[in-house]
C-alpha positions as CSV (number, residue, x, y, z in Angstrom):
1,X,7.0,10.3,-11.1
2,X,5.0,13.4,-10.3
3,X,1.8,12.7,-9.5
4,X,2.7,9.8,-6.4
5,X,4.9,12.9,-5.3
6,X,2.4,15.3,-5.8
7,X,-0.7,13.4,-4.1
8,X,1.0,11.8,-1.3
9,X,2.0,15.4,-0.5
10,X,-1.9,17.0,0.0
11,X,-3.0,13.6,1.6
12,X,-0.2,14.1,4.0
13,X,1.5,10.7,2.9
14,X,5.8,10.2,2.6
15,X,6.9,9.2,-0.8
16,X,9.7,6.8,0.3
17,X,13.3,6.5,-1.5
18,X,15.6,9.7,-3.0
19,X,13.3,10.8,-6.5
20,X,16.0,13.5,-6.7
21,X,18.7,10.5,-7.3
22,X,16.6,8.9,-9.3
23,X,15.5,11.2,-11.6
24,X,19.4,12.0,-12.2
25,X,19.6,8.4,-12.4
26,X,17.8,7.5,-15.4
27,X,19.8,7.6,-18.8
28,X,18.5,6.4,-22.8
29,X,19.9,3.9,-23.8
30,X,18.7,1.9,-27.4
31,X,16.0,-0.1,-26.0
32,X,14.5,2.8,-23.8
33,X,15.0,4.6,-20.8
34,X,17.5,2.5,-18.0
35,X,18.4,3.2,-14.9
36,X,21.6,3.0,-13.2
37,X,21.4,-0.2,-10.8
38,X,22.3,1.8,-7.8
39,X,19.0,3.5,-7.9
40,X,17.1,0.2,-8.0
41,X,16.0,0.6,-4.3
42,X,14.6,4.3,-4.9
43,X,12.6,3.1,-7.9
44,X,11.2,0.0,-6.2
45,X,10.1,2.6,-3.1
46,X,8.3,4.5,-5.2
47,X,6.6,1.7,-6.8
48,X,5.7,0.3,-3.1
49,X,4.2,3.4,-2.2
50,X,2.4,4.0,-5.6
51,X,0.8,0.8,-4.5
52,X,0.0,2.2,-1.0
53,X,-1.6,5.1,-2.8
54,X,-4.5,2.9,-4.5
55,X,-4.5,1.5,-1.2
56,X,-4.9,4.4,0.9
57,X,-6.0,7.1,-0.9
58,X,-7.1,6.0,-5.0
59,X,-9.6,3.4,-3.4
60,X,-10.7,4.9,-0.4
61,X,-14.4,4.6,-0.2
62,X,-15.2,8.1,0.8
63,X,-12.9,9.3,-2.7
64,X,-14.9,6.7,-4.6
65,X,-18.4,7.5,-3.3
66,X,-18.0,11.3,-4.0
67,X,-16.5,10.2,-7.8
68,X,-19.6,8.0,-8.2
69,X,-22.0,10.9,-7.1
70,X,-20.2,13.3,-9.5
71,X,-20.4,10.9,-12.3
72,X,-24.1,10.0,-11.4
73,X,-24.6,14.3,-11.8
74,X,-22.9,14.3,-15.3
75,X,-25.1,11.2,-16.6
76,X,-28.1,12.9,-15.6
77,X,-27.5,16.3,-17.3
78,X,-26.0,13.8,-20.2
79,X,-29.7,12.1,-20.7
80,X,-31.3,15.1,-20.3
81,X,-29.5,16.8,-23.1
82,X,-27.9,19.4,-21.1
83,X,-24.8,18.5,-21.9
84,X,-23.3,17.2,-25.3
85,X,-21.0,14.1,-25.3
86,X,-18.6,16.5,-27.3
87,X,-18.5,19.4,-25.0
88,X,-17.0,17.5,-22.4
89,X,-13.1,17.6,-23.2
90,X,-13.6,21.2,-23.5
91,X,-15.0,21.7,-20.6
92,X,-13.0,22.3,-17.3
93,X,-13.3,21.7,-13.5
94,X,-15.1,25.2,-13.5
95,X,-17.6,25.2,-16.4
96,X,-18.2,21.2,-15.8
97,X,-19.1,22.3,-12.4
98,X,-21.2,25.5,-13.2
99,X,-23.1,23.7,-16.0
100,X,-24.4,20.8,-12.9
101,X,-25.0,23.5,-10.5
102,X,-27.9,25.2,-12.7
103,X,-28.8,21.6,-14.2
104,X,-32.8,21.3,-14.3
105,X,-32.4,17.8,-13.2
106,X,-31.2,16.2,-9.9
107,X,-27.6,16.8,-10.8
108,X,-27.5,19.8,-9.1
109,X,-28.4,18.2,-5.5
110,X,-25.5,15.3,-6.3
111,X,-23.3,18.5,-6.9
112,X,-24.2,20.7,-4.0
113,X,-23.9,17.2,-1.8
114,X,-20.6,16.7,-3.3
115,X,-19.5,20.3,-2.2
116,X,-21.3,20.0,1.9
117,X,-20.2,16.9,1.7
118,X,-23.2,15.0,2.6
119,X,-21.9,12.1,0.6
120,X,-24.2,9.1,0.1
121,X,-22.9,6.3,2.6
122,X,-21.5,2.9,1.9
123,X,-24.0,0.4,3.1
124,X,-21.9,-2.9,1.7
125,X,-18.6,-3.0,0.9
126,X,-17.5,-6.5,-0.5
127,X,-14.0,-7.2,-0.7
128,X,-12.9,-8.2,-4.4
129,X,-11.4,-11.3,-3.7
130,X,-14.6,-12.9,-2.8
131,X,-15.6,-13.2,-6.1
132,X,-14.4,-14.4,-9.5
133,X,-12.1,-11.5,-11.3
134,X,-13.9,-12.1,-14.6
135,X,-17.4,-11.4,-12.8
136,X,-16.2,-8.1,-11.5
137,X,-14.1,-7.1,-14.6
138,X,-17.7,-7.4,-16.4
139,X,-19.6,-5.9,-14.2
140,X,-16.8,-2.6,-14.1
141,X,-17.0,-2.5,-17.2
142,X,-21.3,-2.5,-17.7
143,X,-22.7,0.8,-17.0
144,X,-26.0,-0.7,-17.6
145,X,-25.6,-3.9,-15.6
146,X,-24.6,-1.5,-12.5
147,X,-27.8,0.9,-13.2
148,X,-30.0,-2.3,-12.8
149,X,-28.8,-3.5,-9.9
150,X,-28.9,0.3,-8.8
151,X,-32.6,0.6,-9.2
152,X,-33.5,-3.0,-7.5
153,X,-32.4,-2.0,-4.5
154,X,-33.7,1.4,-4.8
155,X,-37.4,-0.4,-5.8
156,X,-36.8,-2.9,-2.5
157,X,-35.6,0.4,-0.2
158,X,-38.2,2.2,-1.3
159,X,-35.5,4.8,-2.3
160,X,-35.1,7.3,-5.0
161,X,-33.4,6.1,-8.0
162,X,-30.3,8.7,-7.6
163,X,-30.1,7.7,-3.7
164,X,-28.5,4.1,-4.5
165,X,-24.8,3.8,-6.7
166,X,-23.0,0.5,-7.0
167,X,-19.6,1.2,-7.8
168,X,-17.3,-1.6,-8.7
169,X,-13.6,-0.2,-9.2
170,X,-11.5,-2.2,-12.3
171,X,-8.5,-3.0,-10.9
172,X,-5.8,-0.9,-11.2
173,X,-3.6,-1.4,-14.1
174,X,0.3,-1.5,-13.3
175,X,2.2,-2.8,-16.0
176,X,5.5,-0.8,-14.6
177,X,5.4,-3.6,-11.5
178,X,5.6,-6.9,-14.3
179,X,8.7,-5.4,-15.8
180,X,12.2,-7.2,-16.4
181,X,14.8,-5.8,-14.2
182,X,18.5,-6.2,-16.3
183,X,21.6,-5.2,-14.3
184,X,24.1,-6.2,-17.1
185,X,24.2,-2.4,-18.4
């Protein structure tokens, strides 16, 4: 319940329905956690706007381009040995961002883009439905596949390798909005 609240607050969005009620709402009961029926309509807002969040703000290409560019930073300290697979839960927003900042490799132009914000610019932008979900699931989910594509159209551009991304989002997973409502309590 906190972070829709939370992130619809510093993107200036409305969270819609009474959390308050719902929150108080909500009782265990053997099979889990229920909620009274008369706090149906809160809980179905905040699913709607939850959805309007991946929308709106989760999806947005300019969020998704600047995410891209910081994870391009990290694989380039990463195969540069810079940084260790296994420092990387210790490390936090600060030290992560320190550590790219004084990388010897090109991660520390990605970063200082990142923080002018001279973001790289979206020069296609394909809706998902045009193609098969398999297709896209697989191609999410291959780091490599994307990094091939990545440097074609760098090699046909003419372009530096770290001046093209292909990002392909996997859908988001909302298992919350496939759930059973009972109202025999």
């Amino acid at each position: 319940l906190d972070y829709p609240v939370r992130d619809s607050q510093y993107t200036g969005g409305h969270i819609g329905g009474d959390l308050a009620r719902l929150v108080q709402d909500l009782t265990l009961v053997p099979q889990g956690i229920a909620l009274r029926e008369s706090s149906l309509m809160a809980a179905e807002m905040l699913l709607v706007t939850r959805l309007q969040m991946y929308a709106s703000v989760y999806f947005h290409r300019t969020l998704r381009v600047g995410e891209r560019m910081i994870e391009r930073a990290f694989r380039l300290a990463l195969d540069a040995g810079e940084i260790q697979p296994s420092q990387l839960p210790q490390m936090d927003d600060t030290a992560a961002t320190m550590l790219l900042r004084h990388s010897k490799t090109d991660a520390w132009r990605m970063i200082l883009a990142v923080d002018q914000r001279k973001l790289l610019k979206v020069a296609l932008e394909e809706p998902m439905g045009d193609y098969r979900e398999d297709a896209i699931l697989d191609l999410a989910a291959s780091a490599p596949k994307q990094a091939a594509i990545e440097r074609d159209i760098a090699a046909i551009l003419g372009a530096a390798p770290q001046a093209v991304t292909v990002e392909v989002p996997e859908p988001p997973e909302m298992p919350e909005h496939s759930e059973t409502i009972r109202t025999d309590a």
